[in-house]
C-alpha positions as CSV (number, residue, x, y, z in Angstrom):
1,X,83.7,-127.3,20.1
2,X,81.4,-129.5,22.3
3,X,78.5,-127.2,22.0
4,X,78.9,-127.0,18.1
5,X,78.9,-130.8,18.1
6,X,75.4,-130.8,20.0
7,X,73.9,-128.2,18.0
8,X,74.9,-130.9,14.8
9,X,72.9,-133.7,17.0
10,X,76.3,-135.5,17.8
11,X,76.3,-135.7,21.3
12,X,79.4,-135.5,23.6
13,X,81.3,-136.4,26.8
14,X,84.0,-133.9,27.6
15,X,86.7,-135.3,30.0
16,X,88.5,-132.2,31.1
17,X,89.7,-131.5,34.7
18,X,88.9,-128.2,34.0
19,X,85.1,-128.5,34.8
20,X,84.3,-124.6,35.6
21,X,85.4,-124.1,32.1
22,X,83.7,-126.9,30.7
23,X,80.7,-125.5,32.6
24,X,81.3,-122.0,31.4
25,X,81.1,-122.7,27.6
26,X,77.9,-124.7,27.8
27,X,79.6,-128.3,27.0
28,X,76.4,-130.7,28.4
29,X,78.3,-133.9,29.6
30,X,81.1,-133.4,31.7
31,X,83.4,-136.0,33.3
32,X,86.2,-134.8,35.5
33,X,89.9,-135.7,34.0
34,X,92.7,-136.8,36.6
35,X,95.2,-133.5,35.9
36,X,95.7,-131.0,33.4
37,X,99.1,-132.8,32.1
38,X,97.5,-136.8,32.2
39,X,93.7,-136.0,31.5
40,X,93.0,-139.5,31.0
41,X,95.8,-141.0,33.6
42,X,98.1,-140.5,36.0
43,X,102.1,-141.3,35.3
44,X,102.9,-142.1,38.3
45,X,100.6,-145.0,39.4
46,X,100.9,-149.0,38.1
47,X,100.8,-149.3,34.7
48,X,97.6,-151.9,35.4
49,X,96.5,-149.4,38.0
50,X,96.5,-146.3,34.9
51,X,95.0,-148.6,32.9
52,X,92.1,-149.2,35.7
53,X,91.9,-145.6,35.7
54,X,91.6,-144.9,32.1
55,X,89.0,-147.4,31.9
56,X,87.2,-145.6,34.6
57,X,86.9,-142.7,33.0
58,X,86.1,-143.6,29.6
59,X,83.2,-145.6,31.5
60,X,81.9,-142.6,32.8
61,X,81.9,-140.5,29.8
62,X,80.0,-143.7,28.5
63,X,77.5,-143.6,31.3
64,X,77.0,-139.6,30.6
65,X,76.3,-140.3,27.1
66,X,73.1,-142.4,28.1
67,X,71.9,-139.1,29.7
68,X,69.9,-136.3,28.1
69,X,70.4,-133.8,30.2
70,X,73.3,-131.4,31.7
71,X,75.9,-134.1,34.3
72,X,79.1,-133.7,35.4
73,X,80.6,-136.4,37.0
């Protein structure tokens, strides 16, 4: 789906923990997720700690959108 999105000019941040397959279908920005179940967090830390987290990584895919080229982060 990411790739199609790029081909349309909309350019996208995949956060996956699952970068190899990321990787493997072409997707251009890739930011590395916490776990397959909590992507974005992690159930068993702080709530203000998950929510440091989550910020974290939705910064990063932010940051990977500024770049043109192929990142994974």
């Amino acid at each position: 789906m990411t790739t199609e999105m790029e081909k349309a000019g909309i350019p996208v941040a995949q956060i996956t923990p699952m970068t190899l397959v990321a990787e493997t279908v072409g997707s251009n920005r890739i930011v590395r997720g916490r776990s397959i179940v909590h992507p974005l967090g992690d159930a068993e830390l702080a709530p203000d700690e998950e929510q440091e987290l989550r910020r974290t990584l939705v910064q990063r895919a932010l940051d990977a959108l500024e770049n043109e080229g192929r990142t994974t982060t």
